[in-house]
N, CA, C and O atoms as a DFTB+ gen file, in Angstrom:
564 C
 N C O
     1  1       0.832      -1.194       0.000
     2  2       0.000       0.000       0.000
     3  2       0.868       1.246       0.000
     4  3       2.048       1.298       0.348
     5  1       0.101       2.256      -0.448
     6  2       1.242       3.301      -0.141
     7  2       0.136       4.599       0.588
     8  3      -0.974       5.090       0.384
     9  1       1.574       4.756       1.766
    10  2       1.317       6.130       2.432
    11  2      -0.001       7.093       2.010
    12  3      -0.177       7.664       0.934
    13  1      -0.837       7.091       3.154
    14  2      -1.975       8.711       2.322
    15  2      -2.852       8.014       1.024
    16  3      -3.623       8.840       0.536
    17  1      -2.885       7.100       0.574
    18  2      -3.402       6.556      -1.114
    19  2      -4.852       6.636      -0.497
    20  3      -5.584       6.827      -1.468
    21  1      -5.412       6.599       0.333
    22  2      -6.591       6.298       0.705
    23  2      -7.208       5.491       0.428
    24  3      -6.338       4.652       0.192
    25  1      -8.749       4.682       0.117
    26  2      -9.253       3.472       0.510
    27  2      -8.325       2.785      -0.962
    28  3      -7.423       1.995      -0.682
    29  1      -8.515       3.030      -2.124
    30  2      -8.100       2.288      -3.512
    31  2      -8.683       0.822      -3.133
    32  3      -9.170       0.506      -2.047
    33  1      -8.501      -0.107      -4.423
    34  2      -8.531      -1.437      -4.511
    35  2      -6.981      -2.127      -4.882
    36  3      -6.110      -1.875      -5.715
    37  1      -7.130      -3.019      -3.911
    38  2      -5.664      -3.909      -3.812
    39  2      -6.120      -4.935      -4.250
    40  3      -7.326      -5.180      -4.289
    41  1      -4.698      -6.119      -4.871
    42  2      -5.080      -7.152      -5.249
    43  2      -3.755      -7.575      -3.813
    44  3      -2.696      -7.093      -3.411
    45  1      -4.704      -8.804      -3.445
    46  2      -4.111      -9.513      -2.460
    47  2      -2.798      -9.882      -2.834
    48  3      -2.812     -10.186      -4.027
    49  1      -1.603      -9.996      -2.314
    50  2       0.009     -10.422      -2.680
    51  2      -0.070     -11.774      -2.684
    52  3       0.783     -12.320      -3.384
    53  1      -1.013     -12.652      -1.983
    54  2      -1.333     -14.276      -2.206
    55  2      -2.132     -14.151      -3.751
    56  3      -1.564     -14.935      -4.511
    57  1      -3.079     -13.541      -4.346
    58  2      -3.264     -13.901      -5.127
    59  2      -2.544     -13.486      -6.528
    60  3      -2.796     -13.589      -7.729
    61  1      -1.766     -13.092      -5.910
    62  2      -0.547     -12.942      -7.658
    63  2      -1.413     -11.344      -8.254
    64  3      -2.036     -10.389      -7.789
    65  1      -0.830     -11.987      -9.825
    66  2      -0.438     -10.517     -10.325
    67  2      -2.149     -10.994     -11.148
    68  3      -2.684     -12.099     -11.063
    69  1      -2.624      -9.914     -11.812
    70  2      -4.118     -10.224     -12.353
    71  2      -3.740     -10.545     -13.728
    72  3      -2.553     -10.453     -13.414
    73  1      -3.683     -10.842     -14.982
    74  2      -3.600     -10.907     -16.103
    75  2      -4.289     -10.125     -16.835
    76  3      -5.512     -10.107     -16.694
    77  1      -3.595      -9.227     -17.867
    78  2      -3.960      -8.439     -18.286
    79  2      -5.001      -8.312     -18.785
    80  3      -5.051      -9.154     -19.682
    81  1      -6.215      -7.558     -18.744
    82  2      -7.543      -7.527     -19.625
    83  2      -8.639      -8.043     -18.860
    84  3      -9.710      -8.266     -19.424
    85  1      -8.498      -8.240     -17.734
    86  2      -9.121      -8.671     -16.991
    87  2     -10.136      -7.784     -16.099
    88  3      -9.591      -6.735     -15.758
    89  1     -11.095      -7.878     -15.757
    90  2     -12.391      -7.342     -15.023
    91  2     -12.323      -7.576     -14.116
    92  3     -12.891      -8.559     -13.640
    93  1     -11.037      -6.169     -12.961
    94  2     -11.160      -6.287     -11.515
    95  2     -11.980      -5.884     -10.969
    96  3     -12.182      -6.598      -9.986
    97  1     -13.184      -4.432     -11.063
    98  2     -14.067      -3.802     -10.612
    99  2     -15.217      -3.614     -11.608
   100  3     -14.959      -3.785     -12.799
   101  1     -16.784      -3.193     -11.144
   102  2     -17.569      -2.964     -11.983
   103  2     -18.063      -1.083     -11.101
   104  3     -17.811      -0.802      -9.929
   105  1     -18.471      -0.537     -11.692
   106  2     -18.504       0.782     -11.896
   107  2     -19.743       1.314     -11.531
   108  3     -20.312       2.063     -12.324
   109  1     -20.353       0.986     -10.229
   110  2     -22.029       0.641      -9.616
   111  2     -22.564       1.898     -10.042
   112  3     -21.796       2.855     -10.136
   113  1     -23.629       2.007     -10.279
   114  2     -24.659       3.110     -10.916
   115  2     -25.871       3.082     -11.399
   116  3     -26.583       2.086     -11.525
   117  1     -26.188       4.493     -11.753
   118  2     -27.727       4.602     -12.426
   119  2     -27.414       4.998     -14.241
   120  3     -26.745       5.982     -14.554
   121  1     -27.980       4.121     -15.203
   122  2     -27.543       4.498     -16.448
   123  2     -28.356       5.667     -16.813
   124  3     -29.522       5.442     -16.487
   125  1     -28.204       6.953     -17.418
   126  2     -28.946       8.223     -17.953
   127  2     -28.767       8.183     -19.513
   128  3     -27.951       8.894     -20.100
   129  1     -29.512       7.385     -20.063
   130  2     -29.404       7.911     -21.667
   131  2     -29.057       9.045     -21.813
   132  3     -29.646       9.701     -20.954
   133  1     -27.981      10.133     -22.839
   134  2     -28.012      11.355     -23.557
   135  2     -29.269      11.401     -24.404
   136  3     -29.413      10.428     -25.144
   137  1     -30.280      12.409     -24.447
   138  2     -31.287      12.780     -25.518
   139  2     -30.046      13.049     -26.403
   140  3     -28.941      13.552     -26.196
   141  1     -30.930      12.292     -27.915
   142  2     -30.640      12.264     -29.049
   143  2     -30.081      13.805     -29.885
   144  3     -30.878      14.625     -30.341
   145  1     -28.897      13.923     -29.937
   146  2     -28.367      15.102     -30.735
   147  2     -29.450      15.444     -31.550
   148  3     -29.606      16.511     -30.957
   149  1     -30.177      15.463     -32.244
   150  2     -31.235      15.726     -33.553
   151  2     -32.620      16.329     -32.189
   152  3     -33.273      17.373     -32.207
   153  1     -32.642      15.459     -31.399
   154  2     -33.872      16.138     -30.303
   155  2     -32.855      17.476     -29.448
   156  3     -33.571      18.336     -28.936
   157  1     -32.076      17.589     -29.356
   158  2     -31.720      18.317     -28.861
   159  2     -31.628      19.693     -29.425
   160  3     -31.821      20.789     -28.898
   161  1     -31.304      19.372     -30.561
   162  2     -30.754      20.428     -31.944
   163  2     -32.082      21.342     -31.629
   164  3     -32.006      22.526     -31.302
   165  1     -33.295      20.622     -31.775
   166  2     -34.882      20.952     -32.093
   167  2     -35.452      21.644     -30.907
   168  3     -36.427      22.394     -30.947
   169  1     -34.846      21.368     -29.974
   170  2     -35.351      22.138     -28.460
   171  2     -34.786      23.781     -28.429
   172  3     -33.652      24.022     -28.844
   173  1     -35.564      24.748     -27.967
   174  2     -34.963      25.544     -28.065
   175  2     -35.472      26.666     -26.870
   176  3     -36.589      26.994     -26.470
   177  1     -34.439      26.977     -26.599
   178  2     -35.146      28.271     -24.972
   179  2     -34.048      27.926     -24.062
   180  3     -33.288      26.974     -24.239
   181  1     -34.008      28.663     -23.181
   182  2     -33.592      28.313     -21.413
   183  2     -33.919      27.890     -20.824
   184  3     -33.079      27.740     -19.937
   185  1     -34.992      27.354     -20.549
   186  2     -35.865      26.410     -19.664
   187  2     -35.903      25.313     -20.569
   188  3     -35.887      24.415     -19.727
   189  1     -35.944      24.679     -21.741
   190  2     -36.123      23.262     -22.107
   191  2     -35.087      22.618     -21.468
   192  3     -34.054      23.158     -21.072
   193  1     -35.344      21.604     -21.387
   194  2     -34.823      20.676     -20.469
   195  2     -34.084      19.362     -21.522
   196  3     -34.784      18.442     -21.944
   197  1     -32.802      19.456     -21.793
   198  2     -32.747      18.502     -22.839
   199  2     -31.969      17.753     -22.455
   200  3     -31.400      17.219     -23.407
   201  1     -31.478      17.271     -21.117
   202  2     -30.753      15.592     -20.685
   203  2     -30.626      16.159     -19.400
   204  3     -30.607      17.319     -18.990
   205  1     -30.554      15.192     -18.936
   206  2     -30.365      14.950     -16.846
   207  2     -29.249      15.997     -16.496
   208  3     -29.200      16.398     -15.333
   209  1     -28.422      16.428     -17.342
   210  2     -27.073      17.236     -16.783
   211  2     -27.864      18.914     -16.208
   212  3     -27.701      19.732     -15.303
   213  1     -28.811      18.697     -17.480
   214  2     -29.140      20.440     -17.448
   215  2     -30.400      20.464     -16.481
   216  3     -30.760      21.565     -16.067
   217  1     -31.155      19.230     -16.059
   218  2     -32.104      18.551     -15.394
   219  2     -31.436      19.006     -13.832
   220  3     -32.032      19.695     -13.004
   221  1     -30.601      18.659     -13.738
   222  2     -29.953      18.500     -12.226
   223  2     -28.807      20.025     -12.174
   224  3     -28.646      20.510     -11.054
   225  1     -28.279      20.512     -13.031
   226  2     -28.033      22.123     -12.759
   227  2     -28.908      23.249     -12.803
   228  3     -28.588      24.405     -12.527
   229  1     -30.436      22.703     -13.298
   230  2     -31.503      23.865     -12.720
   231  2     -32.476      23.665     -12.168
   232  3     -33.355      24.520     -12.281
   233  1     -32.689      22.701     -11.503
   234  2     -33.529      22.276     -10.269
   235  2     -32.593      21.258      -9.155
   236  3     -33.159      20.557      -8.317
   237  1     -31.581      21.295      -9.258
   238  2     -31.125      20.543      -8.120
   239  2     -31.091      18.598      -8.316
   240  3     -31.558      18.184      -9.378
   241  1     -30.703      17.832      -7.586
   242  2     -30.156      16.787      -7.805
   243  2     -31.694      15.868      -7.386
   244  3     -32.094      14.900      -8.032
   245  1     -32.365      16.435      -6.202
   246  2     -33.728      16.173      -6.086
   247  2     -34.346      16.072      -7.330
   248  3     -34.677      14.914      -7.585
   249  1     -34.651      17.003      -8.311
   250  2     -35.324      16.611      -9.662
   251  2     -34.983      15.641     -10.371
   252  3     -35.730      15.232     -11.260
   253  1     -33.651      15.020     -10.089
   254  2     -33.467      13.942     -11.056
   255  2     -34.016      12.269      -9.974
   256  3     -34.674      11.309     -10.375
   257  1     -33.467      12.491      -8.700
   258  2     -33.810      11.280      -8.043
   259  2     -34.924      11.876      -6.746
   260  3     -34.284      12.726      -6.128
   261  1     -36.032      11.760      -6.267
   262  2     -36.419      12.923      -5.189
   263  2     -35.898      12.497      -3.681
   264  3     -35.947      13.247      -2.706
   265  1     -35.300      10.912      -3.681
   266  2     -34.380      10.827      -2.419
   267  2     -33.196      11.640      -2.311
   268  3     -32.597      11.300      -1.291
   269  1     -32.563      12.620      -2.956
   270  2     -31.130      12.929      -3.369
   271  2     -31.636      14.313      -3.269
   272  3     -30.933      15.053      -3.957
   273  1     -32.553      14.913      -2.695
   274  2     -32.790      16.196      -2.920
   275  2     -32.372      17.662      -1.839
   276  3     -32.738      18.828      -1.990
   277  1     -31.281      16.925      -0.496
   278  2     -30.208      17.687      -0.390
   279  2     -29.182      17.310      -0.879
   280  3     -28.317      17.216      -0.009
   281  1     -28.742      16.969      -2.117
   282  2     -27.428      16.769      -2.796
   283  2     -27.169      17.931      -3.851
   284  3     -27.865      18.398      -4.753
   285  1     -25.834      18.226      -3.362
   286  2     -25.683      19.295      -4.877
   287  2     -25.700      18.565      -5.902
   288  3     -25.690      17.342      -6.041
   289  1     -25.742      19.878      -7.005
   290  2     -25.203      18.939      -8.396
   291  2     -23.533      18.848      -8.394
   292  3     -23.058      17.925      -9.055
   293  1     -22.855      19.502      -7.884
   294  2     -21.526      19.175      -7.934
   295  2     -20.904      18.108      -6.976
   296  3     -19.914      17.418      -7.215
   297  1     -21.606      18.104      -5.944
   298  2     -21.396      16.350      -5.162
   299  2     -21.782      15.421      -5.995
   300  3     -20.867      14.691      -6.375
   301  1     -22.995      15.158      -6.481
   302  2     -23.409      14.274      -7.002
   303  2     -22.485      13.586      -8.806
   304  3     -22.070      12.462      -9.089
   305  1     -22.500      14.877      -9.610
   306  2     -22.072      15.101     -10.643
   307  2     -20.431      14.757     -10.417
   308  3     -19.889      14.751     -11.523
   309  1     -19.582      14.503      -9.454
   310  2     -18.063      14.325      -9.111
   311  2     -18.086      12.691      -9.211
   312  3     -17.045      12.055      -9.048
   313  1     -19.341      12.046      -9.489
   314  2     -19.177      10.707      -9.169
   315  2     -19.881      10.000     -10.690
   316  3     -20.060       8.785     -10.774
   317  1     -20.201      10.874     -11.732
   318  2     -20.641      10.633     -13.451
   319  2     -19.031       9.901     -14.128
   320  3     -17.893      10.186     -13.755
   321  1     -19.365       9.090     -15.009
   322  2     -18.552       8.824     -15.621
   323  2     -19.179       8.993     -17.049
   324  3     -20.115       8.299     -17.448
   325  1     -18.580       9.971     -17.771
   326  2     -19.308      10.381     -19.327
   327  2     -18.871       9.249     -19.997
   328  3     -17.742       8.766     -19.899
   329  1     -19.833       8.811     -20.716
   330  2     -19.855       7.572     -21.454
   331  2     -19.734       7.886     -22.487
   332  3     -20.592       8.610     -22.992
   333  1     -18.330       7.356     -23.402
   334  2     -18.518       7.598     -25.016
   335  2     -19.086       7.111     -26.073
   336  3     -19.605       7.622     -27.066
   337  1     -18.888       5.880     -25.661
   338  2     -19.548       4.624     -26.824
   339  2     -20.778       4.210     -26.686
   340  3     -21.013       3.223     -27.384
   341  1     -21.840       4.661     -25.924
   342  2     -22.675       4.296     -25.280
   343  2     -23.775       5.561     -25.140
   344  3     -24.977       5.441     -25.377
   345  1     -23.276       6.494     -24.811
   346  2     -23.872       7.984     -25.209
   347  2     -24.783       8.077     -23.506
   348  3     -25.974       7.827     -23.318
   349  1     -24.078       8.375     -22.796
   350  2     -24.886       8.702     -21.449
   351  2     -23.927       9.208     -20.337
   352  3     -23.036      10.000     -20.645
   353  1     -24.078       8.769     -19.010
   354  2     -24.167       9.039     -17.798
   355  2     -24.097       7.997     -17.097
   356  3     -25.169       7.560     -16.680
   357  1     -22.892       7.297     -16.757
   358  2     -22.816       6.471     -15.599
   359  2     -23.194       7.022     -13.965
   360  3     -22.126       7.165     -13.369
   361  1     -23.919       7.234     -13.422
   362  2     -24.394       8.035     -12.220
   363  2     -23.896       7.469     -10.717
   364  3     -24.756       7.363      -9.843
   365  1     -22.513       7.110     -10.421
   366  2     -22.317       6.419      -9.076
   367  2     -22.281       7.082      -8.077
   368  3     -21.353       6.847      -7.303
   369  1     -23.199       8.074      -7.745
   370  2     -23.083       8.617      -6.392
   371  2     -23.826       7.804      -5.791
   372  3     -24.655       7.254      -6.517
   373  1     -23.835       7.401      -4.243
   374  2     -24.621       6.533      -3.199
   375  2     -25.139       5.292      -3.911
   376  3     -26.279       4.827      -3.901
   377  1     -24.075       4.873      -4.516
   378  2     -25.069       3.402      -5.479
   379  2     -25.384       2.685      -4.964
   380  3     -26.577       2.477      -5.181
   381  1     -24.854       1.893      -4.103
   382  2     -24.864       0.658      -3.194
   383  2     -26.708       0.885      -2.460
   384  3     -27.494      -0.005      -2.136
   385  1     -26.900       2.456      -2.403
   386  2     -27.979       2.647      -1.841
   387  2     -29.234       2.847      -3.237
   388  3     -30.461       2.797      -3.154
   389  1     -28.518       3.037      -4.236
   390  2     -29.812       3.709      -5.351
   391  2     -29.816       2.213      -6.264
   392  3     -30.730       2.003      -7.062
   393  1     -28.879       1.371      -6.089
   394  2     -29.020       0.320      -7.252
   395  2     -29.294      -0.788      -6.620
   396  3     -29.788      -1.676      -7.314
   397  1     -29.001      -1.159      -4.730
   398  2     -29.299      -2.273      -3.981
   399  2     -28.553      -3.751      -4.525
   400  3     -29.119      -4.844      -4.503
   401  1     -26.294      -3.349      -5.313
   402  2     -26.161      -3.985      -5.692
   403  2     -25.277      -4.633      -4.633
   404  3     -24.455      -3.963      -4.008
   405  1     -25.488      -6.239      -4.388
   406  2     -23.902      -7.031      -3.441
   407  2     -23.036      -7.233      -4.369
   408  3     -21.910      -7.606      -4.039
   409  1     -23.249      -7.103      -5.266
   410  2     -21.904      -7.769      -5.704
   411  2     -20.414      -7.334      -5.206
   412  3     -20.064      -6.238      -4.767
   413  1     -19.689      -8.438      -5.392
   414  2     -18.523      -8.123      -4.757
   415  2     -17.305      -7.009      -5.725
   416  3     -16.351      -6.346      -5.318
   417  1     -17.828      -7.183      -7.005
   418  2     -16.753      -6.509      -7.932
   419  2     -17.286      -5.168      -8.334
   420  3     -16.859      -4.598      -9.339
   421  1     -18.606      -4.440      -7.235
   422  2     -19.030      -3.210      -7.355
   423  2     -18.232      -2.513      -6.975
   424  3     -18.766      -1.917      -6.040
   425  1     -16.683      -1.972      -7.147
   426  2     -16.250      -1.099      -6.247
   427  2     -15.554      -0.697      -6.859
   428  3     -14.418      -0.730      -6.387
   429  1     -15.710       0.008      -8.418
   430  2     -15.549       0.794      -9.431
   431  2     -14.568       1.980      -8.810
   432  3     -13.458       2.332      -9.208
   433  1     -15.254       2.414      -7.842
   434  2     -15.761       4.131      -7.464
   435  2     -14.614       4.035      -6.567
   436  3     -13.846       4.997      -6.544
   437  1     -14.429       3.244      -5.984
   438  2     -12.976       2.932      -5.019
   439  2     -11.872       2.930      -5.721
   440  3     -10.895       3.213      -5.028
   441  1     -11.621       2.708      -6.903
   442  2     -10.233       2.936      -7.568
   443  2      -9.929       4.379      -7.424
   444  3     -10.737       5.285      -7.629
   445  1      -8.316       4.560      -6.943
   446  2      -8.131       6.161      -6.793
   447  2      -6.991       6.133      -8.783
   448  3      -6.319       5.328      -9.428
   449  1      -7.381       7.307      -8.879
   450  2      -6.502       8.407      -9.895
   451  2      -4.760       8.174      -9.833
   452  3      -4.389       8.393      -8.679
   453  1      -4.055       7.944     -10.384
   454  2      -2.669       8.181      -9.788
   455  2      -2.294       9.260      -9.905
   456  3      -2.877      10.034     -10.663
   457  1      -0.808       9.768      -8.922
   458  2      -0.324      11.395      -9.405
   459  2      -0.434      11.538     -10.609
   460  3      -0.604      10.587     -11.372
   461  1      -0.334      13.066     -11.074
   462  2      -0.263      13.559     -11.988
   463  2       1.160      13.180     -12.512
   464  3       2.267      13.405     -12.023
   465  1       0.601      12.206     -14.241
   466  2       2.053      12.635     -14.894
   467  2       2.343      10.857     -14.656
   468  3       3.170      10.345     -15.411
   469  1       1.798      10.154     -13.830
   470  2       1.982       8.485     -13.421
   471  2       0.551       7.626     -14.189
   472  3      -0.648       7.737     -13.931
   473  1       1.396       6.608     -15.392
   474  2      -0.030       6.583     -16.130
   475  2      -0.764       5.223     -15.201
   476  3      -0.012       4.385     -14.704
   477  1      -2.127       5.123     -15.050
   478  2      -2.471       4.234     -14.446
   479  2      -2.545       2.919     -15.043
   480  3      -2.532       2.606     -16.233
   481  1      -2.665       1.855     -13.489
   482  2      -2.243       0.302     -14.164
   483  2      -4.158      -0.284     -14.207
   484  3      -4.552      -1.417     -13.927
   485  1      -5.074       0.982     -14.667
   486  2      -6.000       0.361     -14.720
   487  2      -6.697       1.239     -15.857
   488  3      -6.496       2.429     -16.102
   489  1      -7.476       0.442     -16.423
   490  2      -8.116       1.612     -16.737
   491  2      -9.837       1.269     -17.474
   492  3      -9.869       0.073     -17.761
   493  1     -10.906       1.823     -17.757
   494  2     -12.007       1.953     -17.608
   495  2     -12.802       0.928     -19.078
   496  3     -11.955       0.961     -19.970
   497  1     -13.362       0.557     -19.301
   498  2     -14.176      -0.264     -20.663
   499  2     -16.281      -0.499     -20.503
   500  3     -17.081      -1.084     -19.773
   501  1     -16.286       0.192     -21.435
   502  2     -18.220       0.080     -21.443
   503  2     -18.115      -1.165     -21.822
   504  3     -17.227      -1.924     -22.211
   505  1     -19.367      -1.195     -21.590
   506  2     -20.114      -2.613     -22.055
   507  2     -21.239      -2.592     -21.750
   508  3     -21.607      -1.838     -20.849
   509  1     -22.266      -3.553     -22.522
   510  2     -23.370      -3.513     -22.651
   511  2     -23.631      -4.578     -21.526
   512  3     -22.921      -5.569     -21.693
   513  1     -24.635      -4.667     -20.180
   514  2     -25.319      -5.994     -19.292
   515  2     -26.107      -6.632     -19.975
   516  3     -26.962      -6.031     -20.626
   517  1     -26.026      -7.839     -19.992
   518  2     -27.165      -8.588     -21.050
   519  2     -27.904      -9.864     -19.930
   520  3     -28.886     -10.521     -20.273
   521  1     -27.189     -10.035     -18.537
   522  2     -27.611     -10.640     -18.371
   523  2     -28.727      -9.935     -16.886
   524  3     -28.031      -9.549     -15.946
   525  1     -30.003      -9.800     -16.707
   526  2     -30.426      -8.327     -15.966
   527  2     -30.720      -9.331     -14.410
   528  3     -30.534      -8.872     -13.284
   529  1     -31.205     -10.747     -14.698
   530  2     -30.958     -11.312     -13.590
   531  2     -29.445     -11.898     -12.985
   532  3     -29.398     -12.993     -12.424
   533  1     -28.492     -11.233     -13.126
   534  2     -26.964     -11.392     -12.489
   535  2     -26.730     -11.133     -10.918
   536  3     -26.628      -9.974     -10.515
   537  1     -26.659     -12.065     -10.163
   538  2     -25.856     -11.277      -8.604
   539  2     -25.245     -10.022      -8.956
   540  3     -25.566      -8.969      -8.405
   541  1     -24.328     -10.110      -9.908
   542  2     -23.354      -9.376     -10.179
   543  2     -23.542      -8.564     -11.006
   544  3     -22.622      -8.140     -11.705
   545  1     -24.905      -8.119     -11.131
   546  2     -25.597      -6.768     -11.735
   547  2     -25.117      -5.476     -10.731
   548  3     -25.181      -5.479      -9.502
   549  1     -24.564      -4.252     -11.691
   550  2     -24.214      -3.425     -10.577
   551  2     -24.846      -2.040     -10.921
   552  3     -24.805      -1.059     -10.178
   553  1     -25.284      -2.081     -11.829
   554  2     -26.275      -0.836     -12.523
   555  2     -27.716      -1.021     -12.441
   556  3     -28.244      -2.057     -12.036
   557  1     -28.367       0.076     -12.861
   558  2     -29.676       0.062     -13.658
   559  2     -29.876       1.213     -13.708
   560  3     -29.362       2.173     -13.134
   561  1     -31.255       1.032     -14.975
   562  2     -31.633       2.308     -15.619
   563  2     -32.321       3.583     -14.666
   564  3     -32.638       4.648     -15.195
């Protein structure tokens, strides 16, 4: 471990080194579709409301979930992972409490960042859940 790193995920020194490509953590959350670029294009004003981002910076984090409604949007929003391939909003703030997942490889959100400038020995991959009855379901919509 090192000094100050805070909680991170370790791989046990009994169980060796992981092999590369491998699925140490899953990334617990609420999925937020992006509205469709073409619906968006078509919306027009200050008040339309055209995806959860602009949903939750002008009514608060309550409008998007109404249990979450002393949460900022910048607490909440520190815990999104922008999805590229996939076009959304990974949402892991309080998951364990908003998704009701055990699984053991939910602990995405526990991987820390390395210093600046140190490239990390991990790093992030979408994918589609296909299977929705899984223990090891760690999302939902």
């Amino acid at each position: 471990r090192i000094p100050n790193s805070g909680l991170g995920v370790f791989v046990d020194e009994a169980g060796g080194a992981v092999p590369v490509g491998s699925v140490v953590a899953l990334y617990s959350g609420v999925y937020f579709p992006l509205v469709p670029l073409h619906a968006r294009a078509a919306a027009r004003g200050d008040g339309v409301v055209t995806d959860v981002l602009r949903l939750a910076r002008l009514w608060g984090y309550g409008a998007v979930e109404e249990d979450l409604q002393s949460v900022s949007f910048d607490e909440a929003s520190s815990y999104w992972l922008i999805l590229e391939v996939h076009s959304g909003i990974m949402d892991g703030y309080a998951a364990h409490q908003r998704v009701g997942c055990s699984s053991p490889y939910a602990i995405g959100q526990m991987i820390n960042h390395p210093l600046r400038g140190v490239r990390p020995n991990v790093d992030w991959q979408e994918f589609v859940w296909t299977d929705g009855g899984s223990a090891t379901m760690a999302n939902r919509l």
